[in-house]
Structure formats: structure tokens, C-alpha cells
C-alpha positions in Angstrom: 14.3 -22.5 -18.5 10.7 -20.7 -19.3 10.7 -17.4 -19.7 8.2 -15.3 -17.9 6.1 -12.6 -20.2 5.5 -9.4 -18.2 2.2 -8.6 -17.5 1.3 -4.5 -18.3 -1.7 -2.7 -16.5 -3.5 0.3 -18.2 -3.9 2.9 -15.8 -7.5 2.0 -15.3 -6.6 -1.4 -13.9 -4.0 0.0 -12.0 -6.5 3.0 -10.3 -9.3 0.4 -9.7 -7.2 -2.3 -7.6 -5.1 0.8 -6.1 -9.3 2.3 -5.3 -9.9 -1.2 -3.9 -7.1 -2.0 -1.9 -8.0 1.9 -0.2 -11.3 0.4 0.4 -10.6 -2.6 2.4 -7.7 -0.7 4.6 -10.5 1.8 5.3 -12.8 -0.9 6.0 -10.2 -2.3 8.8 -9.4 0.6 10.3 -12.7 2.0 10.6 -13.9 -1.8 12.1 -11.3 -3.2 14.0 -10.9 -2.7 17.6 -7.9 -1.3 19.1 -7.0 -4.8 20.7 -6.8 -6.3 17.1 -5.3 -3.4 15.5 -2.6 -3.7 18.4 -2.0 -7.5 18.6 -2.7 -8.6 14.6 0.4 -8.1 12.1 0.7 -7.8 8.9 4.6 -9.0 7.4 6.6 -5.9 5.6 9.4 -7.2 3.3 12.0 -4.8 4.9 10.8 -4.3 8.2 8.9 -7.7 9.0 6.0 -7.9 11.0 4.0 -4.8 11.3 0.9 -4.7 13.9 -2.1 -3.7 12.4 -1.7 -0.3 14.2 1.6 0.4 13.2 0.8 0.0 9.1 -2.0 2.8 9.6 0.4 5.8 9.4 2.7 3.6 7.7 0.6 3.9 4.6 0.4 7.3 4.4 3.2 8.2 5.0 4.1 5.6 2.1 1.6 7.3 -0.2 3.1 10.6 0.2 6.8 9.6 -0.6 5.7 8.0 -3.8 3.5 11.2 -4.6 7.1 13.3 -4.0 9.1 10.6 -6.5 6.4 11.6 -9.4 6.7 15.1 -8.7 10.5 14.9 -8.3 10.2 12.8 -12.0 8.0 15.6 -13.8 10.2 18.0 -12.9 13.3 16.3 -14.5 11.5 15.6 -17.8 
């Protein structure tokens, strides 16, 4: 059995790839066509394939529950 070591970011790591992956959704959506966007998927782990269109509000909408989890966390501490 191997044990796996954990792998830690520092926040800088994790803001860069977090500003990068931004970049390359905003690069789709901005040059994509609506046929593409419509007929090309992308696979979520809970709800399977999502089109291209569909992940667009998805990810927002993503961004902004996570952003109500820290606030809901600073307030307990």
C-alpha cells in the first residue's frame, strides 16, 4: 500500500490557476458560437453532461455559493 503525500497550495498558487481557469472560460464564451456552446458538453460529477451553454450560469452561480460558505465561516469564528 503507498501512501499518498498531500499536496498544499499557498494562496498565490491557488489565485493564479483560479485567475487562469477565469481566463480560458471567458475566452470560450466570448469566442464560441451559440451552435457550439449549445451542442458541446462538458461532464459534471453530479449532474453529468453539461452543454457548454448550460455551464455558463452554472459557474456563477457556483462562485457565489462558495462566496456565501466563507462568509457563513467568518461569521462563526
Amino acid at each position: 500500500m503507498s501512501l499518498r503525500r498531500k499536496s498544499y497550495q499557498t494562496l498565490s498558487e491557488v489565485k493564479e490557476k483560479l485567475s487562469e481557469s477565469r481566463k480560458a472560460f471567458v475566452h470560450v464564451v466570448d469566442h464560441a458560437n451559440e451552435i457550439d456552446l449549445e451542442q458541446k458538453s462538458f461532464p459534471h460529477p453530479l449532474f453529468k453532461d453539461l452543454s457548454l451553454k448550460q455551464w455558463i450560469p452554472f459557474v456563477g452561480l457556483h462562485e457565489k455559493r462558495h462566496l456565501l460558505q466563507i462568509e457563513e465561516l467568518k461569521a462563526k469564528l
